[in-house]
Steps between C-alpha positions, in 0.01 A plus 500: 500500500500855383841673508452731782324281711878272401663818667308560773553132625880565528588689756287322720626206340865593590400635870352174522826356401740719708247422807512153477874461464538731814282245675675225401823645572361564867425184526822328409644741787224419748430154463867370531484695852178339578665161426771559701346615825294148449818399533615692747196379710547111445901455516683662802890468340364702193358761721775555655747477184194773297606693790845454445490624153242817561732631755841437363499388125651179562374251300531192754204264344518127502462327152193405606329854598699589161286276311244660688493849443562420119208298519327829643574677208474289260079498652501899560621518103281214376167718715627821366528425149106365532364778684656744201348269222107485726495849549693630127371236292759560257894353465672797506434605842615142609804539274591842627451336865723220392776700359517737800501244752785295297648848424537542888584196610742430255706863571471443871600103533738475162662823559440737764471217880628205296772476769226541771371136395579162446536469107239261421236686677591824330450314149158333577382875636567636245480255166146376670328825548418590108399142473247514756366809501411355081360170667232656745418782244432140302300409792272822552453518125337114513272616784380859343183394261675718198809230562767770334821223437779689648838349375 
């Protein structure tokens, strides 16, 4: 490929980038909601402890809905991370996902509301979310016919 056809195919290239880790990042927001308000739907003592914590703070979840709402984002990463590698086809976009997502988590359950939460679930929050984000940017790479390895 000529050289300035090589420049011309990087801005779009990074826009492409930026856009697709944006998405993904919306995503990761969005879809644990969406999981959730399944939730929310199906199981009337989490309903009413979701509400519990949306108008207070207080963190009053069972083990079980714990193991829950990890589970939730443990998917919403795993979909992000996939989404960014489909529409970027190219690692660094999932990496920059991945390492602002674990950037996040990790400042706001290791640091910032690690008193807000029962210990153990402020570890897997935030020691999972890199992880994941990697494993369905894995995922979306395997489906997308250029198959970019991310990882």
């Amino acid at each position: 490929m000529p050289e300035t056809a090589q420049r011309k195919a990087r801005p779009a290239s990074l826009v492409r980038t930026v856009l697709a880790a944006l998405a993904g990042a919306i995503l990761w927001m969005v879809g644990f909601l969406v999981l959730a308000r399944i939730l929310v739907l199906l199981w009337p003592a989490y309903a009413l402890t979701a509400r519990i914590w949306t108008r207070t703070g207080a963190y009053t979840f069972t083990p079980p809905m714990s193991v829950f709402n990890l589970t939730f984002w443990i998917l919403a990463e795993i979909a992000a991370g996939w989404l960014t590698a489909v529409l970027a086809r190219r690692p660094q976009a999932v990496w920059s996902l991945a390492v602002f997502v674990m950037g996040y988590l990790c400042f706001l359950h290791l640091y910032y509301a690690w008193h807000e939460f029962p210990w153990w679930y402020d570890l897997v929050v935030a020691l999972t979310s890199g992880p994941a984000v990697l494993l369905g940017g894995k995922l979306g790479a395997r489906s997308h016919p250029t198959g970019t390895v991310v990882g």
